[in-house]
N, C-alpha and C positions, 0 to 999 in steps of 0.2 A: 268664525271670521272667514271672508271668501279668499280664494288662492292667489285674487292678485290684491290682497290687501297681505297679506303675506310673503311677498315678493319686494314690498319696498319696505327697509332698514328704518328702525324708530327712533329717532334721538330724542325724543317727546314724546308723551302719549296724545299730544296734540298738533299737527305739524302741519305746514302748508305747504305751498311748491314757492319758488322764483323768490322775490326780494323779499317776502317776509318772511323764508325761512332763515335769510341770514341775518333780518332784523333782530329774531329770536337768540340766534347763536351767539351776537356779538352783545344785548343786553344779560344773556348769562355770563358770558366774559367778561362783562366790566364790573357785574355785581360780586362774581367770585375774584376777581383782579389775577383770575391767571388769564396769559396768551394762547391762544390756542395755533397749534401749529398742523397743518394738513402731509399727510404722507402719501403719494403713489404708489401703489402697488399694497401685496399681501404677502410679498415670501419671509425667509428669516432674517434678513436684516431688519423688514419693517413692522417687525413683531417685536424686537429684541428694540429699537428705536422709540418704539412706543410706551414699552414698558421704560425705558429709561427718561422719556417726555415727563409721562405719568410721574418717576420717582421724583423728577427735580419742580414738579409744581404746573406743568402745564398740561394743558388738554389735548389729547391727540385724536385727529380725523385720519382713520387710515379710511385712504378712495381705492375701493377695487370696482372691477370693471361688472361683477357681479357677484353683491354682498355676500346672496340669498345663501350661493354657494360653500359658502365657508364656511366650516364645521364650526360648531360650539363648542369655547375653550380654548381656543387658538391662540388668541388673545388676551392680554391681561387682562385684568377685570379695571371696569372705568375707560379702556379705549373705545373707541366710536367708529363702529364699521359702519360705512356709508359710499356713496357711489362718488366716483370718481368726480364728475363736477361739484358737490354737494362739500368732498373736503376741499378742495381750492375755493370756494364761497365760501365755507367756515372759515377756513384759517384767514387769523390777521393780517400776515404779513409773508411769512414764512411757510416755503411748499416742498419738503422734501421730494424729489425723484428718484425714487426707491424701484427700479424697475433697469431691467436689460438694455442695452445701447438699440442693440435691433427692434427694440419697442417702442422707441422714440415717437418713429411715423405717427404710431395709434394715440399718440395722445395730440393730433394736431388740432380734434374738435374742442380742445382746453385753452384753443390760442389766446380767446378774446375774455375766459376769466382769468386764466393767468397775467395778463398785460396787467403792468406795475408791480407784479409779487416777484420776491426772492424766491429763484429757482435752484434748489441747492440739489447741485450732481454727486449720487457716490459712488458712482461706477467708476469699475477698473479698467485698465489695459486688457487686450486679449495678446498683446504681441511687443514687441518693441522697434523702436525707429517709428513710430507713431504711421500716420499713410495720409493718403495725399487730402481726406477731407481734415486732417487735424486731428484733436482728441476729441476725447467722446465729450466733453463739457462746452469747448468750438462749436460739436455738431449742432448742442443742443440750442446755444445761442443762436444759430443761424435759423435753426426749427421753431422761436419764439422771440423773435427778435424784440418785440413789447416785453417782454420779461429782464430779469435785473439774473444771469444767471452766475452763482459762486460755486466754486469747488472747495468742495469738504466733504472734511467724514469718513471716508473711503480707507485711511490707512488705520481706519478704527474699526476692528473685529467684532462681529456679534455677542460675543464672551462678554468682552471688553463693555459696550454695551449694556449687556444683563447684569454684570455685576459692579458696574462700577469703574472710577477712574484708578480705584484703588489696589484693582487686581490686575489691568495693564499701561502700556504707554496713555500716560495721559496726553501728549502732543496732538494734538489737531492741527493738520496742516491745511491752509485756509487760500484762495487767492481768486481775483474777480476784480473786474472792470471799474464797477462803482463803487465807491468808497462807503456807503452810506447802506449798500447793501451787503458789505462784508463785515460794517459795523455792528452791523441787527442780527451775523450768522456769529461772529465773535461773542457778543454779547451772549446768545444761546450756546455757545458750547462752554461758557465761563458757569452760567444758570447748571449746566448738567454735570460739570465736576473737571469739563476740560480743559488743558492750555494749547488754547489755539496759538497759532505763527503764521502771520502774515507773509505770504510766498510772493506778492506782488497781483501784477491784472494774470487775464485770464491764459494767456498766453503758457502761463507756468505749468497749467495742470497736466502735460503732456509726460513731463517729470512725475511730478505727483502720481499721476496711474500708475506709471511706471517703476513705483517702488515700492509698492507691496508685490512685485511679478517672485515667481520663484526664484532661485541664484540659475536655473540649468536654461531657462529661456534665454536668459544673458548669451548665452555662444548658441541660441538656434539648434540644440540638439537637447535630446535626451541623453542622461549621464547614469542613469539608473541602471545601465550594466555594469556598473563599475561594484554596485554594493557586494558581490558571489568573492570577488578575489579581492582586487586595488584596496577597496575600504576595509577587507579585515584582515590584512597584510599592515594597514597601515596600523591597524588598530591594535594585533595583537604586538608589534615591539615597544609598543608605550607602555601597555599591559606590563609584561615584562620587566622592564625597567622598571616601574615605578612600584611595583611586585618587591624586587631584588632590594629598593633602598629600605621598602618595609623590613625586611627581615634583619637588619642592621641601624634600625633608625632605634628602635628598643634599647641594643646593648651602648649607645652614645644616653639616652638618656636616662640609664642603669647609672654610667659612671658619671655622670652629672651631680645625679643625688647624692652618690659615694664623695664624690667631692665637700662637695655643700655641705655634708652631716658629718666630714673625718670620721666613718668608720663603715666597714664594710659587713658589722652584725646588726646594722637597722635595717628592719625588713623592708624589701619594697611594696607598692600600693597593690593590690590583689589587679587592676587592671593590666598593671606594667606587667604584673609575674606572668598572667595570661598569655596578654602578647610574646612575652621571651621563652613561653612556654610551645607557642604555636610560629616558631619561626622555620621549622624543618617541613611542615604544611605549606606554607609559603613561599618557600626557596624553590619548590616542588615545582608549584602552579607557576614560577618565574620561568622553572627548567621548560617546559609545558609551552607555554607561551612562544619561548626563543625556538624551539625545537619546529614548531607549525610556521611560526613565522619563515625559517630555514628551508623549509618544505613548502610554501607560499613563495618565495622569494625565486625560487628555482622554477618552481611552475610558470610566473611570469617572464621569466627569462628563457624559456621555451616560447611561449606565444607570442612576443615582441621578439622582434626582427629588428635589430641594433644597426643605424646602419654605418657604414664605412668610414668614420671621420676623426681626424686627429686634431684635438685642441690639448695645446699639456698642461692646462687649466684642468681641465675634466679628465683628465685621464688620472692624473694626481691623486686627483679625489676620488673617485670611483676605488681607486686601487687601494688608497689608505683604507675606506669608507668597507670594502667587503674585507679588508687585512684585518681592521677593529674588531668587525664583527664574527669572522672565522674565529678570531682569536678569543674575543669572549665567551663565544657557543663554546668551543673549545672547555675554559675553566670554569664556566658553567657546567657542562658534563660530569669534569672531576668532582665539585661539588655536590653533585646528583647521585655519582655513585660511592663519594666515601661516605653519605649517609645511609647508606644500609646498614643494619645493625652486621652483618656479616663482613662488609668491609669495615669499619668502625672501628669494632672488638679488635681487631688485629693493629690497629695503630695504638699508641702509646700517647699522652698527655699533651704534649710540645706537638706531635706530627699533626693530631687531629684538628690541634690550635690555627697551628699554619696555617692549613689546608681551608679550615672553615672562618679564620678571620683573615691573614694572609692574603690567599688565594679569591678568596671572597672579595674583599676590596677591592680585590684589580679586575674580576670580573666586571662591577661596578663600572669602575674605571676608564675599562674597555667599551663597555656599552654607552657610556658619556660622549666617549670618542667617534664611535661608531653615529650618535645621531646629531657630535657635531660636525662630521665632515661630511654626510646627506643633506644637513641644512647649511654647510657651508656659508654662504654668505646671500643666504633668502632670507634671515630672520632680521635684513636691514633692508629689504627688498619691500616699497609700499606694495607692490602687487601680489606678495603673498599673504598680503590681510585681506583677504577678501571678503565684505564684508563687516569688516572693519573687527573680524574674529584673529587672532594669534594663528600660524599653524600648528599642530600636532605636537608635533615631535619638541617645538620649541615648551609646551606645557609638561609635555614627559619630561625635562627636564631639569623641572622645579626642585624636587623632592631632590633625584638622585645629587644633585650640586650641593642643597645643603648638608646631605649626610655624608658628603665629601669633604665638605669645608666642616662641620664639625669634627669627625675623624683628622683631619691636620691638626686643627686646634688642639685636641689631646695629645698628638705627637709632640707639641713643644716642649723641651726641657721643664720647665717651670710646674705644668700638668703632670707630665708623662713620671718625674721622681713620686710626686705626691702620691697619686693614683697607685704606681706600684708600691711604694710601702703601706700604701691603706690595706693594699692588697694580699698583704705581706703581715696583716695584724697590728696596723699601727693604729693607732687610737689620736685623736685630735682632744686635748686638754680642754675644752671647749666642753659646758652641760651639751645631752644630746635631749631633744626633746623629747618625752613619753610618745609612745606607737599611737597614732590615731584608731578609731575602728578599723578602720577600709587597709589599713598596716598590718592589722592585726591576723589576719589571711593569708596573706602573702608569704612569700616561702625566704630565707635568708637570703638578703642582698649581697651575693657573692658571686662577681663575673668574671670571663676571662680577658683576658687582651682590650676589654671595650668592646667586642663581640658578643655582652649577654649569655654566655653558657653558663648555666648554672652546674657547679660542683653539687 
């Protein structure tokens, strides 16, 4: 075969140029009864686009500027590489512009086949506040004014795409001029697995680009120096804390079962023994955490320059806010070091109790306090959802509140008698039920104070 018979792309092994190539195209469309829809461009959107055409039943023409060029395999098998005029003559109705905003210009020679097709844009924003010729879906209307053009697609990732509506958002957010041309792009994103939403005419898409952009474009700078200190300053006191309620979230639901069974010789579950087994590990990494964090804390308050200003709002809190937290790192430390078996051995029954339920508790306590007078009152503040995400410290929260509100619970009269005479040998007149397997491991359910030390 000569070199320029291999230079033009086969959709037939019989094919001709101009109107009876697309006679051919559209009498295999109606015999197969799928639509066939045309793509612009070849990069990875309109690869992953084609394969998901292909999965939902229609024929994809992806138009590159030159086929010849495109490696084998690139594309799923069944899409139709072909030349850029040849997929807007294919396709039906429907013409994806799958190509760069700055690429626009090059496809001006597609004016007069494109007039009357659906031009659907899914390019993004490069910037925000949009500029003075509009969005890139405006520009494109202006660049084919014969054409019906809709925006969609765009907040829909390639991923998304290749695998389906089922592995991301399936929302398609949709909007364009004509009604009848947003009907025909709605319709195909329903055909492909998506739920499209109507944004309105075209006007909207300037939004639309604009929300798949990063969060740090939002304020025009880069924030990516913040990841070295700011973000694992914030990071490690969540750590911490939610570290700390682990090591006491065990011995509340030690004395839960004690409860429930009246008796303190049914073993507990081989998981629970574990966890109450690896509580002195974890108290550790708590210690660890607050300790950097402290040493974090301090470093940024060398490098911020605080400036001069008396609000006795902020001052309040600042002062409570480092008082918490001195004070926690504080009985955190005691906790750190009367676990050495060296301090340890030298305490007596009652003292070691205190100190590691006690003293523990109000570490907790402290650290509760500590991240709620930092959040103060942001966690009612809309503008610290950013994103429409919680912040931090309001999620490190979770955990320690409830293993605080369970530990009250067991302090009331009603528990707290029960509990100590379980604990004391008392047996509830009640059958206990036979040890499970997974009981059968486990080491005797016998805790301290609701702290989990096992005798």
């Amino acid at each position: 075969m000569s070199g320029g018979g291999m230079s033009v792309p086969l959709l037939r092994e019989s094919r001709q140029e101009g109107e009876e190539e697309v006679e051919v195209l559209h009498r295999e469309q109606e015999a197969r009864g799928h639509p066939s829809v045309g793509i612009l461009g070849s990069g990875d959107f309109s690869r992953s686009l084609s394969a998901r055409l292909l999965a939902s039943g229609h024929r994809a023409l992806v138009g590159s500027r030159d086929p010849s060029r495109l490696p084998g395999g690139l594309f799923p098998r069944g899409a139709e590489l072909v030349s850029q005029r040849e997929a807007v003559l294919g396709a039906e109705r429907v013409v994806f512009a799958a190509v760069f905003p700055e690429h626009y210009p090059s496809l001006g020679g597609l004016r007069e086949a494109l007039a009357g097709k659906v031009l659907v844009d899914v390019s993004n924003a490069q910037g925000t506040g949009g500029g003075p010729e509009g969005s890139n879906a405006q520009r494109l209307a202006r660049l084919f004014p014969q054409s019906h053009v809709v925006k969609g697609f765009n907040v829909v990732s390639a991923w998304a795409l290749q695998t389906g509506a089922h592995d991301g958002s399936r929302q398609v957010l949709i909007c364009g001029d004509c009604p009848d041309s947003k009907a025909a792009v709605v319709q195909l994103a329903h055909r492909m697995g998506f739920s499209p939403l109507d944004m309105g005419c075209l006007g909207a898409s300037g939004a639309i680009e604009e929300r798949v952009l990063f969060p740090y474009l939002d304020h025009g700078q880069n924030n990516f120096y913040q990841l070295p200190l700011e973000t694992v300053n914030q990071t490690l006191p969540a750590v911490a804390m939610v570290t700390l309620a682990l090591v006491y979230l065990p011995g509340l639901l030690a004395a839960g079962l004690q409860l429930s069974r009246g008796t303190k010789y049914s073993r507990f579950p081989s998981w629970l023994d574990r966890w109450l087994g690896s509580r002195k590990q974890l108290g550790l990494l708590s210690f660890l955490c607050a300790g950097l964090h402290a040493i974090y804390s301090m470093c940024l308050s060398v490098k911020e320059k605080v400036p001069n200003s008396w609000v006795e709002q902020n001052v309040w809190r600042s002062d409570l806010y480092l008082s918490c937290g001195i004070l926690g790192f504080g009985v955190l430390s005691l906790l750190a070091i009367t676990s050495l078996p060296s301090v340890g051995n030298t305490l007596n029954w009652r003292e070691f109790t205190l100190v590691q339920s006690g003293l523990g508790y109000a570490a907790l306590t402290l650290a509760v306090m500590h991240a709620l007078f930092f959040g103060w009152d942001m966690a009612f503040s809309p503008g610290s959802y950013s994103y429409y995400l919680p912040p931090l410290f309001l999620l490190a929260l979770v955990l320690p509140c409830l293993v605080l509100v369970g530990r009250l619970l067991l302090a009331l009269p009603c528990l707290a008698s029960r509990l100590a005479r379980i604990r004391r040998g008392w047996e509830s007149k009640r059958p206990r039920p036979p040890p499970t397997d997974q009981e059968a491991g486990g080491t005797n359910g016998v805790v301290a104070h609701g702290c989990g030390i096992r005798k």
